[in-house]
PyMOL Python script that loads the backbone (N, CA, C, O; Angstrom):
from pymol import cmd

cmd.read_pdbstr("""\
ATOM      1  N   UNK A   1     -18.428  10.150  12.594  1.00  0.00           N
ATOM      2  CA  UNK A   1     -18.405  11.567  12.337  1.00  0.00           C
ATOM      3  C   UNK A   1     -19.081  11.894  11.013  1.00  0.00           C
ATOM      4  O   UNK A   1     -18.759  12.879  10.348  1.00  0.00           O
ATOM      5  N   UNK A   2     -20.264  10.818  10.566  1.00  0.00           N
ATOM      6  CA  UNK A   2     -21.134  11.577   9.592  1.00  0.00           C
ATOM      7  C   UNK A   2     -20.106  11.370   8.257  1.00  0.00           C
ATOM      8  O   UNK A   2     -20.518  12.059   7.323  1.00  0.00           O
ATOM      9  N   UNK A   3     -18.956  10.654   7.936  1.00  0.00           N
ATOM     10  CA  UNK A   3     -18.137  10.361   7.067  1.00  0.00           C
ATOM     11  C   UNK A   3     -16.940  11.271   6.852  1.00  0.00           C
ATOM     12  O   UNK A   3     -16.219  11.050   5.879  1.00  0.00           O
ATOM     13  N   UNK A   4     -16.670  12.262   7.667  1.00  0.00           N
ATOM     14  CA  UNK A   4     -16.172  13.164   8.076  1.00  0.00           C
ATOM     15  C   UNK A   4     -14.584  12.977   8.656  1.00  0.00           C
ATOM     16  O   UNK A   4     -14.688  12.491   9.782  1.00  0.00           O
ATOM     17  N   UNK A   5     -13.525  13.128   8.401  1.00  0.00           N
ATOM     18  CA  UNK A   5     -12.439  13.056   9.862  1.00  0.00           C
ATOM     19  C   UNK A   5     -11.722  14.763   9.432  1.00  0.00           C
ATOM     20  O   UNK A   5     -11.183  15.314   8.471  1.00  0.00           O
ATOM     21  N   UNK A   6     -12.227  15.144  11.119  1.00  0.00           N
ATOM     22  CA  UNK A   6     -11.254  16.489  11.575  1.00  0.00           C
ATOM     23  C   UNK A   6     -10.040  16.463  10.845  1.00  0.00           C
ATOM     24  O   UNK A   6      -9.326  15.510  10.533  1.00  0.00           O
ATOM     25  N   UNK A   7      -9.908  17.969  10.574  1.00  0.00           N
ATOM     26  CA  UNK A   7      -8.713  18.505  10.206  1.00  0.00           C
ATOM     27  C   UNK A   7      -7.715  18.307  11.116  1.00  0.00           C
ATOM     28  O   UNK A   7      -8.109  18.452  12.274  1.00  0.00           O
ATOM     29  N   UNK A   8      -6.403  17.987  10.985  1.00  0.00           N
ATOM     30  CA  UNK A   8      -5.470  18.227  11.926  1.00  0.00           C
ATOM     31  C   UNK A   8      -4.861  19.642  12.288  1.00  0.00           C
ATOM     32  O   UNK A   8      -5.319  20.588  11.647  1.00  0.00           O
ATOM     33  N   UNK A   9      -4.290  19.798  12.841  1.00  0.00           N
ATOM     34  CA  UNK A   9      -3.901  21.513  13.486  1.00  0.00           C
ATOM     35  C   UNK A   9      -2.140  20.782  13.043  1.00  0.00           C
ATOM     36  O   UNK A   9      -1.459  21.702  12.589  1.00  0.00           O
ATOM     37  N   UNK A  10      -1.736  20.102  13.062  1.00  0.00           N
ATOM     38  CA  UNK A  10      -0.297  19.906  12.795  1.00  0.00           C
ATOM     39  C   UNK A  10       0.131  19.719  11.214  1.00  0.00           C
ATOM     40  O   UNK A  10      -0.805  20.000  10.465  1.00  0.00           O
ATOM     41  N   UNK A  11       1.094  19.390  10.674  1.00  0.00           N
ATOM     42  CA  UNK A  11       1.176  19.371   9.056  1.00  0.00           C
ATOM     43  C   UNK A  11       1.382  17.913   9.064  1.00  0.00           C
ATOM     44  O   UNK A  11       1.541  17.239  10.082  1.00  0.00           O
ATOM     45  N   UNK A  12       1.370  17.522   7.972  1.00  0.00           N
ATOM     46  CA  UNK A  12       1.380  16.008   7.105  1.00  0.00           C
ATOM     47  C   UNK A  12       0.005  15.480   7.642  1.00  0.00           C
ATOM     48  O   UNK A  12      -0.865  16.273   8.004  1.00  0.00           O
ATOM     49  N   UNK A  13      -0.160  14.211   7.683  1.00  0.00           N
ATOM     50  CA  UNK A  13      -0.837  13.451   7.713  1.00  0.00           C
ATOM     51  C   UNK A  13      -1.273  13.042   9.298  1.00  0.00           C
ATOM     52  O   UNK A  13      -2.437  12.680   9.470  1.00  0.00           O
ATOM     53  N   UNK A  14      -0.874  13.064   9.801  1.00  0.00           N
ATOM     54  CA  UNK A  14      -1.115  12.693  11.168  1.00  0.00           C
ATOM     55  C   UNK A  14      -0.535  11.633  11.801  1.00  0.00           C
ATOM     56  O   UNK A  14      -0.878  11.467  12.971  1.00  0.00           O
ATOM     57  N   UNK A  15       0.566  10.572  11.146  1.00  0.00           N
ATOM     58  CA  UNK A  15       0.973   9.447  11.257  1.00  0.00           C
ATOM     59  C   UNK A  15       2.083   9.419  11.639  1.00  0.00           C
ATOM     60  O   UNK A  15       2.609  10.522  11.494  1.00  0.00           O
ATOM     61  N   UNK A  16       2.821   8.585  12.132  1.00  0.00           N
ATOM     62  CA  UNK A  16       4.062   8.482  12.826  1.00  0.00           C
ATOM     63  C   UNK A  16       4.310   7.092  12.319  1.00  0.00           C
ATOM     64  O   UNK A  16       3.628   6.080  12.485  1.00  0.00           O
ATOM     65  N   UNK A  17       5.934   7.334  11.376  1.00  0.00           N
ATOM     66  CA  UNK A  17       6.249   6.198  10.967  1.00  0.00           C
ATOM     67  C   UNK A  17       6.985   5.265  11.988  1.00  0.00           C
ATOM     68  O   UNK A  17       7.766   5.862  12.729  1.00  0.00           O
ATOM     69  N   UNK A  18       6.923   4.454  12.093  1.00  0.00           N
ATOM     70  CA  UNK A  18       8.313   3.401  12.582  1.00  0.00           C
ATOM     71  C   UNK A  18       9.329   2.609  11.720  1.00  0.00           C
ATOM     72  O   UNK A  18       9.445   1.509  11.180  1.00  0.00           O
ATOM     73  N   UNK A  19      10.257   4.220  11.952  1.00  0.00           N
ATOM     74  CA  UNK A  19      11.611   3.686  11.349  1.00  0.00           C
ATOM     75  C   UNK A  19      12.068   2.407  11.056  1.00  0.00           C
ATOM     76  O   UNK A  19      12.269   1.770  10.022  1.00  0.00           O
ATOM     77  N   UNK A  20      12.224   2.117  12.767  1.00  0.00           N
ATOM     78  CA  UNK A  20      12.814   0.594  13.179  1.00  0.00           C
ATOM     79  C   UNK A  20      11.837  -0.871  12.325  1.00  0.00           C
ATOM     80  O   UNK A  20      12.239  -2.004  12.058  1.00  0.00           O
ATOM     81  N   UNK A  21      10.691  -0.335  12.126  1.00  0.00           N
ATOM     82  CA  UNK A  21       9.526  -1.450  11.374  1.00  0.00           C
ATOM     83  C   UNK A  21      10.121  -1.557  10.251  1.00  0.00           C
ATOM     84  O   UNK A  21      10.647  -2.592   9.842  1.00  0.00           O
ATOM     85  N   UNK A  22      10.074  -0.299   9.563  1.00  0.00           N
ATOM     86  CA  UNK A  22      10.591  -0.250   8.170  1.00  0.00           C
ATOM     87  C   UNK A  22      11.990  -0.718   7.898  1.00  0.00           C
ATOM     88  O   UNK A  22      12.094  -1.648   7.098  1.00  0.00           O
ATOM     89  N   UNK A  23      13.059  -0.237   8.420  1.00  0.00           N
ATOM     90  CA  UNK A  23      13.938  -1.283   8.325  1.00  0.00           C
ATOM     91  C   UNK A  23      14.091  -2.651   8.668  1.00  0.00           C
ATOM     92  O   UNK A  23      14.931  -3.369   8.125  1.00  0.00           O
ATOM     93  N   UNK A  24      13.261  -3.063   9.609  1.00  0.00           N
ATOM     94  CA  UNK A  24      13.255  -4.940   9.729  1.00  0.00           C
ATOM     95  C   UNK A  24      12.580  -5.298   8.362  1.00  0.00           C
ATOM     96  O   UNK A  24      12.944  -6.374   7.889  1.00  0.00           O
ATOM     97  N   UNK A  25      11.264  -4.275   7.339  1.00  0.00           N
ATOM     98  CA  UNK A  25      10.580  -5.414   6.488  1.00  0.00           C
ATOM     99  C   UNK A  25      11.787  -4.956   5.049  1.00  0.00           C
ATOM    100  O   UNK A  25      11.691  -5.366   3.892  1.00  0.00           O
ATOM    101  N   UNK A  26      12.583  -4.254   5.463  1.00  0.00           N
ATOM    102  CA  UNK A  26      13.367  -3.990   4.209  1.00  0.00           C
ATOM    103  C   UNK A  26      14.369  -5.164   4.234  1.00  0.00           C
ATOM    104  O   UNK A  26      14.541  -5.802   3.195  1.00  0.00           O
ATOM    105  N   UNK A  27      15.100  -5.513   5.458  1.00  0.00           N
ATOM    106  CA  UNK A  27      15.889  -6.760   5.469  1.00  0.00           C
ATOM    107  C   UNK A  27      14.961  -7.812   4.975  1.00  0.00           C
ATOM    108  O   UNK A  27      15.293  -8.288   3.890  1.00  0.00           O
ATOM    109  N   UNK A  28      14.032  -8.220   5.435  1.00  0.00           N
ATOM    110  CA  UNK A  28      13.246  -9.003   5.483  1.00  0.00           C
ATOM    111  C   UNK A  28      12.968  -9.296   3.312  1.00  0.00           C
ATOM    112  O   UNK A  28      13.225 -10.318   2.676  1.00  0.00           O
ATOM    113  N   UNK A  29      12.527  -8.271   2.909  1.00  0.00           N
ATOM    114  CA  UNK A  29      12.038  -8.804   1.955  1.00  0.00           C
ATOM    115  C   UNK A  29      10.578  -9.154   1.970  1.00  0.00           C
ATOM    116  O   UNK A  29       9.708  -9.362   2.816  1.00  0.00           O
ATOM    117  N   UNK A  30      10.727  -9.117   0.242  1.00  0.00           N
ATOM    118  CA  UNK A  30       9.001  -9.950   0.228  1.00  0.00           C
ATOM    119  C   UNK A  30       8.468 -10.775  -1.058  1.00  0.00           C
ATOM    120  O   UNK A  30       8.769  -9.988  -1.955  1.00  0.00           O
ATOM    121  N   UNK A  31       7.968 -11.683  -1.577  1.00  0.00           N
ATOM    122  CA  UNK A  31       8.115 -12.243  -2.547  1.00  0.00           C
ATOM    123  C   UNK A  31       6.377 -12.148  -2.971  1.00  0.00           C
ATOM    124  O   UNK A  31       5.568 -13.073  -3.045  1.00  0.00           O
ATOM    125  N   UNK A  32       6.112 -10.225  -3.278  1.00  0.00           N
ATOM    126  CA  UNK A  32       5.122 -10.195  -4.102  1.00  0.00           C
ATOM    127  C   UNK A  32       5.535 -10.498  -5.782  1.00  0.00           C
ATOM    128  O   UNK A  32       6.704 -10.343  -6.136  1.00  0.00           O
ATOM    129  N   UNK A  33       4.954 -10.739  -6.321  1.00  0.00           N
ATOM    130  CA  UNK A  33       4.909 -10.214  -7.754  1.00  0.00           C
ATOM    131  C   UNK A  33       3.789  -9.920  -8.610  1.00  0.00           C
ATOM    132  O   UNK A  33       2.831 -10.597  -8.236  1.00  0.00           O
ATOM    133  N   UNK A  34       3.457  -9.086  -9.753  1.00  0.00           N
ATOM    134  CA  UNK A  34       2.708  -8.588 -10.472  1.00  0.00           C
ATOM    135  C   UNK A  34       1.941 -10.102 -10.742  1.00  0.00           C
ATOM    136  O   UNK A  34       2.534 -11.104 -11.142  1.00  0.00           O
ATOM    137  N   UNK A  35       0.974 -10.048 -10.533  1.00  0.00           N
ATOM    138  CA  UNK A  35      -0.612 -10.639 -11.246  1.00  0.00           C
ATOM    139  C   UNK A  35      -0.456 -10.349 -12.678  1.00  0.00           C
ATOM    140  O   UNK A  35      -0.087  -9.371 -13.329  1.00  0.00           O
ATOM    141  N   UNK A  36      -0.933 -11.734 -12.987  1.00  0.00           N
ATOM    142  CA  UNK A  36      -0.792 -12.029 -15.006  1.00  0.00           C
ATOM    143  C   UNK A  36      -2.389 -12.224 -15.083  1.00  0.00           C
ATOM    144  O   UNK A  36      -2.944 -13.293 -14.829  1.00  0.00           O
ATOM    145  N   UNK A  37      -3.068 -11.010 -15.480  1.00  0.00           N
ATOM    146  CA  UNK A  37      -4.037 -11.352 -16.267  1.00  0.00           C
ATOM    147  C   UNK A  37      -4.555 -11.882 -17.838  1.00  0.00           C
ATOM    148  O   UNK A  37      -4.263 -11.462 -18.958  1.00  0.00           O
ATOM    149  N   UNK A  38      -5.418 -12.952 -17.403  1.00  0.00           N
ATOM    150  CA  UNK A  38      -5.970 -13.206 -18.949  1.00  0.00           C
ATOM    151  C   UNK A  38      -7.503 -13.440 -19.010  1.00  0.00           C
ATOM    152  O   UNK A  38      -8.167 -13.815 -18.043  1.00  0.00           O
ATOM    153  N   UNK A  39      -8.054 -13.150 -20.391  1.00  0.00           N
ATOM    154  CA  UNK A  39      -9.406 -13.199 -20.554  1.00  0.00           C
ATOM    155  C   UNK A  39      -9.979 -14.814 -20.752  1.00  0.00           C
ATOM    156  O   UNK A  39      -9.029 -15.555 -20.499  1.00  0.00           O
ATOM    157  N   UNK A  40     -10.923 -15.433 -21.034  1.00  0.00           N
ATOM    158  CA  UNK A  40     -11.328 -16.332 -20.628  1.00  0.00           C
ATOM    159  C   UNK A  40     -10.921 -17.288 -22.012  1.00  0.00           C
ATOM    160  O   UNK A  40     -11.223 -18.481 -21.974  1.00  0.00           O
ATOM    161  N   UNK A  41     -10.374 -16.849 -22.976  1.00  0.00           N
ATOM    162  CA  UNK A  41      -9.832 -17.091 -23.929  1.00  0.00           C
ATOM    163  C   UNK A  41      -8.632 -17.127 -23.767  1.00  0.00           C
ATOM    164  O   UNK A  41      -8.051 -17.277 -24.841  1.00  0.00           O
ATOM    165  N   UNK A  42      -7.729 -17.032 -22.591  1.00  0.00           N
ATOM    166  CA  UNK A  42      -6.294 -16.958 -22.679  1.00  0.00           C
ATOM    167  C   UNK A  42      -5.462 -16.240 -22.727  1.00  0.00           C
ATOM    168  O   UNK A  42      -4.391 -16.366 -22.135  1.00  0.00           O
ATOM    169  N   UNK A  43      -5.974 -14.797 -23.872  1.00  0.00           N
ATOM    170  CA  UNK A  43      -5.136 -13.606 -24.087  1.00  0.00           C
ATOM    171  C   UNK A  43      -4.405 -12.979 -23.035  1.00  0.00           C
ATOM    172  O   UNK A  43      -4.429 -13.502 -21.921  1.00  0.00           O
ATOM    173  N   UNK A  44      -3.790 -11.982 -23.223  1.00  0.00           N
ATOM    174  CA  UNK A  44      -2.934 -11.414 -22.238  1.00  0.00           C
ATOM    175  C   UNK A  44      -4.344 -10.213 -21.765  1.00  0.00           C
ATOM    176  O   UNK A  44      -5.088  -9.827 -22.668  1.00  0.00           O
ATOM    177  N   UNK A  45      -4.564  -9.734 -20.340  1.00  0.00           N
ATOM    178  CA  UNK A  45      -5.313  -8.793 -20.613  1.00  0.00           C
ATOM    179  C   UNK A  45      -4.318  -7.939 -19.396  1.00  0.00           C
ATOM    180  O   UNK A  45      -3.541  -8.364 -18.541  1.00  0.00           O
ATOM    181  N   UNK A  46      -4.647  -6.898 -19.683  1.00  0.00           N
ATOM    182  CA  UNK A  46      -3.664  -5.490 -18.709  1.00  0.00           C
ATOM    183  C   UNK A  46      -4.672  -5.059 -17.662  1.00  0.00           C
ATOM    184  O   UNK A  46      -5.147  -4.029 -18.139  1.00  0.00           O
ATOM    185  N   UNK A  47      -5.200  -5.264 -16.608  1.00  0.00           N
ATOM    186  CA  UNK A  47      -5.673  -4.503 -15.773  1.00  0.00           C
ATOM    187  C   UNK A  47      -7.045  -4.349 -16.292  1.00  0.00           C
ATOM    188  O   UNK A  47      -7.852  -3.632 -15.700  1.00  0.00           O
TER     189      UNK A  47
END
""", "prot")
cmd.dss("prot")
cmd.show_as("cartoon", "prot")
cmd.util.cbc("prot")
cmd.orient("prot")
């Protein structure tokens, strides 16, 4: 669509959550954690 996506005629976003998904990955868990950056020297660097 030329980079384009149609307006919707309904409100929010257009998406339909699944409840039931979201509660299995909430039991579930997840073992991200924050990325430690450093510069090539070692330092601490932030983003």
């Amino acid at each position: 669509m030329d980079g384009y996506a149609p307006r919707g005629d309904a409100p929010g976003l257009g998406i339909t959550v699944d409840e039931a998904a979201v509660r299995a990955a909430d039991r579930t868990g997840h073992g991200w954690r924050d990325p430690v950056w450093r510069h090539a020297d070692g330092s601490f660097a932030e983003w």
